[in-house]
C-alpha positions in Angstrom: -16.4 -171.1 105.5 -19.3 -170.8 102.9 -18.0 -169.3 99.6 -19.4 -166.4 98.3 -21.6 -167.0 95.0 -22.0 -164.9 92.1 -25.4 -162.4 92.9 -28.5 -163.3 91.1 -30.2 -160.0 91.9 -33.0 -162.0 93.9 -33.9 -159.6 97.4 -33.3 -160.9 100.9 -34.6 -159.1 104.0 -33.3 -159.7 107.3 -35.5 -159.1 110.6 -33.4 -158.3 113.5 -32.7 -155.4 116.0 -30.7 -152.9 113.5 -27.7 -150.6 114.1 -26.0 -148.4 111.5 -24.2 -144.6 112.2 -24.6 -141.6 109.9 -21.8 -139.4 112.2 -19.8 -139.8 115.0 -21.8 -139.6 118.1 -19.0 -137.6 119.8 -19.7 -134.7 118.2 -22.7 -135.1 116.6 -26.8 -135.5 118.4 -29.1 -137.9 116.2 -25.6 -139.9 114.9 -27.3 -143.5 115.0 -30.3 -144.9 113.5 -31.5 -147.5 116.0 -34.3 -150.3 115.3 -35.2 -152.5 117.8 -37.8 -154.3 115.1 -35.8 -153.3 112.5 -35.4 -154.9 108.7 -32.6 -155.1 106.5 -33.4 -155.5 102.5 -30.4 -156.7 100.3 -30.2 -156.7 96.7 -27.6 -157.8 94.1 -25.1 -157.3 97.0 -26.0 -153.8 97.6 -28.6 -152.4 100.9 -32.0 -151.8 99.3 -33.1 -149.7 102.8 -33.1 -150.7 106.0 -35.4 -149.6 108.5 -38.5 -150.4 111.2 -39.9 -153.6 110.0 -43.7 -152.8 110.1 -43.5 -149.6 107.6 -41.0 -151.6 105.5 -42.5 -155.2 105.4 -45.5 -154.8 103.6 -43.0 -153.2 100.4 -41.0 -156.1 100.3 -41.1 -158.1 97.0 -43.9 -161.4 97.3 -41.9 -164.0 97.6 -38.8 -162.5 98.9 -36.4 -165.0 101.8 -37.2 -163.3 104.9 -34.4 -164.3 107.4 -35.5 -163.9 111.4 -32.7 -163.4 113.3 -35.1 -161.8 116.3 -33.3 -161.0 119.3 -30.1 -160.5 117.6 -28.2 -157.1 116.5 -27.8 -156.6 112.8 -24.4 -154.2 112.5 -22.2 -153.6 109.4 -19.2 -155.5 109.4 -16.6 -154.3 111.5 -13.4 -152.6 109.8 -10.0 -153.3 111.1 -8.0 -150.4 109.5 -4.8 -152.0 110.8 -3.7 -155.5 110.8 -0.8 -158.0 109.2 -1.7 -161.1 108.5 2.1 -162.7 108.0 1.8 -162.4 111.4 -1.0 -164.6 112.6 1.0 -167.7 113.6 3.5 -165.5 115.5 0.3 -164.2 118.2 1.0 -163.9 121.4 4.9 -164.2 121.4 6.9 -162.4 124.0 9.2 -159.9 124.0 9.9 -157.1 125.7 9.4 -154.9 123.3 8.6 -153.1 120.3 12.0 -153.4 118.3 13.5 -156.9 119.6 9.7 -158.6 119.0 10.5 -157.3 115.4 14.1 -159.2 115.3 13.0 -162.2 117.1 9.5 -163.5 115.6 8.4 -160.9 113.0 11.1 -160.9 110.6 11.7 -164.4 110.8 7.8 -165.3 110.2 7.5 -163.2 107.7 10.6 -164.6 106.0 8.3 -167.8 105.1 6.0 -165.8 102.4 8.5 -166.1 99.7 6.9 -169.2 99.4 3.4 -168.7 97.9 1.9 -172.0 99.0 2.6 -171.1 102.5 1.1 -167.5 101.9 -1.7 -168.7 100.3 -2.7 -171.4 103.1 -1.9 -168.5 105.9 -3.9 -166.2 104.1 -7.0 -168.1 104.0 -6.7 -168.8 107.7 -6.8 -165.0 108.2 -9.7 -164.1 106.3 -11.5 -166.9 107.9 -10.5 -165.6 110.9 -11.8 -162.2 110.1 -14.8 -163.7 108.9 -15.3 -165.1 112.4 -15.0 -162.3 113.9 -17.3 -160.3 112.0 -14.9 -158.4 110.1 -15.8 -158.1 106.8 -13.0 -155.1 105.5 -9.3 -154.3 106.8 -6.2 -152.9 105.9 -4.0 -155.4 106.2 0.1 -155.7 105.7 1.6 -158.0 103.6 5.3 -158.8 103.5 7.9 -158.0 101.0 7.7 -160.8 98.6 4.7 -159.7 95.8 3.4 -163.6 95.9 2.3 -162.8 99.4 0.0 -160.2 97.9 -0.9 -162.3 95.1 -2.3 -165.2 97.8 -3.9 -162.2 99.8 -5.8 -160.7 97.0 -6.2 -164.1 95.8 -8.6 -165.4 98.8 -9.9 -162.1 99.4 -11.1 -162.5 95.8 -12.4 -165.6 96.1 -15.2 -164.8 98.9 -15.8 -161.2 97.4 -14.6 -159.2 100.2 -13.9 -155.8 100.4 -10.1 -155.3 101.4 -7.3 -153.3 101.2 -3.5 -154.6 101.3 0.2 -154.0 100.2 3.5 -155.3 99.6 5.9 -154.0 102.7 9.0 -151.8 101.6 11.7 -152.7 103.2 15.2 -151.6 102.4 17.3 -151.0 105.4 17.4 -152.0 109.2 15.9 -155.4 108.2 17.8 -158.8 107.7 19.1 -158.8 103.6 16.5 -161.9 103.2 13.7 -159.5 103.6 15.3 -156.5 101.6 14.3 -154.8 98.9 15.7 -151.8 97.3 14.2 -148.4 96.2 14.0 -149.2 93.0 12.4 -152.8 92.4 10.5 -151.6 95.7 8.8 -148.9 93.7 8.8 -151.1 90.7 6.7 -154.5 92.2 4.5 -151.9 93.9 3.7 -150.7 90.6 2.9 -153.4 89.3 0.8 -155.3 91.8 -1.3 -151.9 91.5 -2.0 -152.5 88.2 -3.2 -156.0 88.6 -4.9 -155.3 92.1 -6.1 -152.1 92.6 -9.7 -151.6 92.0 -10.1 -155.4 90.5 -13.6 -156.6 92.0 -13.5 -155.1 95.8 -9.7 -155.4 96.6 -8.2 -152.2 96.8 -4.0 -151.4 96.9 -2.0 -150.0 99.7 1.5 -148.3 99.5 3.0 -149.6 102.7 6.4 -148.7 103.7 6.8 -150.6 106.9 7.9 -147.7 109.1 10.4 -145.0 108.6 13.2 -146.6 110.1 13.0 -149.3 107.7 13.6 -147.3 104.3 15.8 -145.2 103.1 15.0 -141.4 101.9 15.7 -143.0 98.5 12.9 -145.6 99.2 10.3 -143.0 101.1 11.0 -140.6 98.0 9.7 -143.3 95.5 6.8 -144.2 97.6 5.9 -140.6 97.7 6.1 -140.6 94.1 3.8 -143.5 93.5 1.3 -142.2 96.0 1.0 -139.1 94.0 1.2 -141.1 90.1 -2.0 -143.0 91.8 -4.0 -140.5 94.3 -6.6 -143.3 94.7 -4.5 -145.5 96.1 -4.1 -146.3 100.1 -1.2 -145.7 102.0 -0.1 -147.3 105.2 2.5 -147.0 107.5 3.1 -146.7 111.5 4.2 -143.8 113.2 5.2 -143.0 117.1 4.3 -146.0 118.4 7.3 -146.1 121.2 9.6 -143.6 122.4 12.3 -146.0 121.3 11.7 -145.8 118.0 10.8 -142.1 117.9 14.2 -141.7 119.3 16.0 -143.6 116.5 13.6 -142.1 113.7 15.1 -138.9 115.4 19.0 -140.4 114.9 18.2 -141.3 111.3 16.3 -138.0 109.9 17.6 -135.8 112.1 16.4 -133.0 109.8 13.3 -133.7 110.2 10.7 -131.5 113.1 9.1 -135.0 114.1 8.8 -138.8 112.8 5.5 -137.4 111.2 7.2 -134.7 109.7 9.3 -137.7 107.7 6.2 -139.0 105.9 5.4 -135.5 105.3 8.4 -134.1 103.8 7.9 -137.4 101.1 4.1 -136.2 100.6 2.6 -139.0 102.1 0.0 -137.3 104.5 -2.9 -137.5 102.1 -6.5 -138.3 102.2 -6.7 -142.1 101.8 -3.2 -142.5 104.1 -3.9 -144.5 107.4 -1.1 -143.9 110.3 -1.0 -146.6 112.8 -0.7 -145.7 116.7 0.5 -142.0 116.5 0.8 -142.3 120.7 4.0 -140.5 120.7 2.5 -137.5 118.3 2.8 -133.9 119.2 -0.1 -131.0 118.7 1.4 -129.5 115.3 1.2 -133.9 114.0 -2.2 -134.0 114.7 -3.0 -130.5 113.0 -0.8 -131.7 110.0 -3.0 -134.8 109.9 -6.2 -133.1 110.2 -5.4 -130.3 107.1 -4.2 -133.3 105.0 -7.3 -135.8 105.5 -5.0 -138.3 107.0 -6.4 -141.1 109.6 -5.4 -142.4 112.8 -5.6 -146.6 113.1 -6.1 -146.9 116.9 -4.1 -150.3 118.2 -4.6 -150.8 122.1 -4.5 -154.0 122.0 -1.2 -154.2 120.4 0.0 -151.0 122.5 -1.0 -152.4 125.5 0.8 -155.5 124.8 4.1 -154.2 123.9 4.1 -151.6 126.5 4.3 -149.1 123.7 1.4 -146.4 125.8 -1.8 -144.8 125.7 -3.9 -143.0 122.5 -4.7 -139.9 123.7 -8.2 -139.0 122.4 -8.9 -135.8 124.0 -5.9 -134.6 122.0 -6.6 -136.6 118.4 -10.6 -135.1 119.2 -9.4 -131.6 119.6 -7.6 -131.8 116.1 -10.7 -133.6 114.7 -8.1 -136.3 113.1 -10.3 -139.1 111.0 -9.8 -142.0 113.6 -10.9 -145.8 113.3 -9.6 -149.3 115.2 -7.3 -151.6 114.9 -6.5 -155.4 116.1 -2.5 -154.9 114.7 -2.5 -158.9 115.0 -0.3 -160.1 115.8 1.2 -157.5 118.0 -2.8 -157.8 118.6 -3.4 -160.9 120.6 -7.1 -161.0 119.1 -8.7 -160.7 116.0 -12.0 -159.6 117.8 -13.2 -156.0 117.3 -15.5 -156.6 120.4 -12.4 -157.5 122.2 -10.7 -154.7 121.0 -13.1 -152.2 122.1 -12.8 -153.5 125.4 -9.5 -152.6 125.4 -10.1 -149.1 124.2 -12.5 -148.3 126.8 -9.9 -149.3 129.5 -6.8 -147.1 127.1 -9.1 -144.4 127.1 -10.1 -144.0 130.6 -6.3 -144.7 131.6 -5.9 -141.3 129.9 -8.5 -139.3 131.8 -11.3 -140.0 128.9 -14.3 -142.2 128.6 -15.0 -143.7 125.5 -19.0 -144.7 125.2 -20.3 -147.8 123.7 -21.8 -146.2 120.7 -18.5 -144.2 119.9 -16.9 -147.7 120.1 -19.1 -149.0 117.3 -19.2 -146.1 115.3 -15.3 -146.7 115.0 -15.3 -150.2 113.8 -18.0 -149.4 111.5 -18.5 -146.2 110.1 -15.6 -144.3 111.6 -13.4 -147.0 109.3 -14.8 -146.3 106.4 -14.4 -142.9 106.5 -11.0 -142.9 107.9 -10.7 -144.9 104.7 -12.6 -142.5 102.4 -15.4 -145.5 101.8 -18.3 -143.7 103.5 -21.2 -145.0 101.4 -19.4 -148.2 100.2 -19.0 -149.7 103.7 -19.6 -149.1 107.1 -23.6 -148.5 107.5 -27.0 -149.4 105.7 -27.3 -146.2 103.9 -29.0 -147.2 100.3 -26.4 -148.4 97.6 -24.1 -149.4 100.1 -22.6 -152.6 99.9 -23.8 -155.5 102.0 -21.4 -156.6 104.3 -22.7 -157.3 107.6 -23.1 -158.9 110.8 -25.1 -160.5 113.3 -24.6 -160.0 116.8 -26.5 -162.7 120.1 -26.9 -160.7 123.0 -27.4 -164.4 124.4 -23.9 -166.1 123.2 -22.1 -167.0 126.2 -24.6 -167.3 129.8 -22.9 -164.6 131.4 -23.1 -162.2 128.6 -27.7 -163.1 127.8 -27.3 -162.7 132.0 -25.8 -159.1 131.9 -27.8 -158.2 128.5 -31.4 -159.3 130.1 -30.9 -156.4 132.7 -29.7 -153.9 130.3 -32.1 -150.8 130.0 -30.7 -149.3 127.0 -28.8 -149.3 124.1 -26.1 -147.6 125.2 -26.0 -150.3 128.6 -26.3 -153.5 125.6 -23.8 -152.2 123.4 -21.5 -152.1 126.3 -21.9 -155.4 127.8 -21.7 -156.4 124.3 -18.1 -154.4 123.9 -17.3 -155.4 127.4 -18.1 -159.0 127.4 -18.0 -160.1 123.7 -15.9 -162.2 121.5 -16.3 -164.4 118.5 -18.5 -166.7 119.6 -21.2 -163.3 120.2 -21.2 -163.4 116.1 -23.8 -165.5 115.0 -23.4 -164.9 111.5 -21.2 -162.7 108.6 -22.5 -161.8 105.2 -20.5 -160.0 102.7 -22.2 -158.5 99.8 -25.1 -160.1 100.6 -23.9 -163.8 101.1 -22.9 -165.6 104.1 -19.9 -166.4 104.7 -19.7 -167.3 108.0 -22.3 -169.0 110.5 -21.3 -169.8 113.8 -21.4 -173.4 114.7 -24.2 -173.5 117.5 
């Protein structure tokens, strides 16, 4: 992993094929700006323009690095708007589902962050991991213990990327060694705003872990705190399986629906980011949609734990914000390629069919809006900031065999989707620097 360097304001252009959205192409005509000769000017972190190389090369700066990555897509990084990284060395464990994985590997693993040295040695294994995967933002879940936030924040710091995260509140339904209580709850979340949020890129998320696990006491005080700091995150799951919707149902039984439980404690708000929402009803999604609220899209992890299908049709009709998710490590990848392949299957499972550039426009710009960052992250629009990535048609022999026959971009980006994983990114840059290059 190369470590990202303070900017000296010096321009870079990049010479590739080049891929950004300015809407969601399921809606919208003209949503993409396509290249096939495209370039890509960087400067002091930030997108200069980026567009057809022969009207932009002869502007560029003399003696400006001019990087040919020919034959290769340019994309912004990909945003993972759900994803815990306590949980990456319990991948791929088995359970049957939702709530005894929880009990057997998740609270357990995540007991092990109350010591920082192990949360800080886990945490830069994650980013790297990202980083290899041509993620370059996420919204990621910490555990209960502030130090793992510190050693988060920490790394993320350290290579300059752009990343939102939060300490888990966790006060009930949980083994006492990862308990917390309203009160100091509220009180370390606080705090590790004030030293977090908004320092350099890293951005803080209130993140109650899930209904179940917090009392009203403790969802009352996260309310409050999302309302003392509006531009703040806030991250929770909701509906993933009907097991768990049933016991939200036993423990707020007040309440119209497990959305209505966030809602009652004013946490649908723009900047809040709902994981799964399978299990939603029409009058959840509409609630979503008025509020500005966003739906994180997990099929790996869904499909995994048998927990069921996203229904887009439905979330489409409400026009909820919606983005994807890995949700490692009920995620078995940390690929966003391999995650779109498992959309595309969730989708049509459901009676829809989820193109290729929908699929991109989710892990790019879609996530960045579902995140309120829309000219921070997610495309090449002027200003923005630099983090992206470069994609080889030509990684693996089957995929350069599949991509030489494609006719289009809609046929590349798909066998790209379809048959890519980490070893299709050739290289990340965030804010303009590399840190990543694929060992060839």
């Amino acid at each position: 992993m190369t470590q990202a360097q303070p900017s000296n304001g010096a321009f870079q252009a990049y010479r590739a094929s080049l891929l950004h959205f300015n809407d969601d192409p399921a809606f919208h005509q003209n949503a993409y700006s396509w290249h096939e000769d495209g370039l890509l000017i960087v400067n002091d972190g930030h997108v200069h323009v980026a567009g057809d190389y022969a009207q932009l090369v002869d502007f560029l700066p003399p003696g400006t690095p001019l990087h040919d990555y020919r034959g290769k897509l340019i994309v912004p990084g990909f945003i993972d708007t759900h994803v815990h990284y306590p949980q990456t060395d319990m991948i791929a464990s088995p359970a049957p589902g939702l709530l005894p994985w929880l009990d057997k590997y998740t609270f357990p693993t995540e007991r092990k962050f109350a010591d920082p040295a192990h949360a800080a040695q886990v945490a830069s294994f994650f980013l790297d991991e990202l980083l290899r995967c041509g993620t370059t933002s996420a919204m990621v879940y910490c555990t209960v213990h502030p130090q793992s936030v510190d050693a988060f924040f920490g790394a993320s710091e350290a290579r300059n990327l752009r990343m939102v995260a939060g300490k888990v509140l966790m006060d009930r339904n949980c083994p006492e060694f990862l308990q917390d209580t309203p009160e100091s709850g509220a009180r370390d979340s606080e705090a590790l705003i004030q030293k977090w949020h908004k320092r350099g890129r890293q951005l803080y998320a209130i993140t109650p872990r899930f209904a179940p696990t917090s009392s009203e006491a403790q969802l009352e005080l996260a309310g409050a705190l999302a309302k003392a700091y509006p531009d703040t995150y806030l991250q929770t799951h909701v509906a993933e399986n009907t097991d768990e919707v049933a016991w939200v149902k036993s423990l707020f039984p007040q309440a119209r629906s497990y959305m209505d439980v966030y809602d009652r404690y004013g946490m649908l708000r723009p900047r809040s980011m709902y994981a799964h929402c399978i299990w939603l009803d029409d009058a959840d999604r509409q609630r979503m949609s008025e509020t500005g609220s966003a739906i994180s899209i997990c099929p790996t992890s869904n499909l995994f734990l048998g927990s069921g299908l996203f229904d887009f049709e439905r979330a489409d009709a409400a026009r909820v914000p919606l983005s994807l998710a890995t949700d490692v490590g009920g995620g078995t990848s940390f690929s966003m390629l391999q995650t779109m392949n498992e959309a595309y299957k969730v989708a049509r499972m459901g009676g829809s069919y989820l193109p290729a550039l929908r699929m991109f426009y989710l892990a790019t710009l879609g996530g960045a809006r579902a995140m309120q960052l829309d000219g921070t992250i997610g495309s090449f629009v002027p200003g923005a900031e630099a983090d992206f990535i470069v994609l080889d048609p030509q990684a693996t022999a089957l995929l350069a065999r599949r991509t030489e026959r494609t006719e289009n971009l809609e046929e590349l980006l798909f066998a790209i989707a379809m048959l890519g994983d980490d070893r299709t990114v050739a290289a990340t840059y965030a804010a303009g620097r590399p840190v990543h290059r694929r060992a060839n």
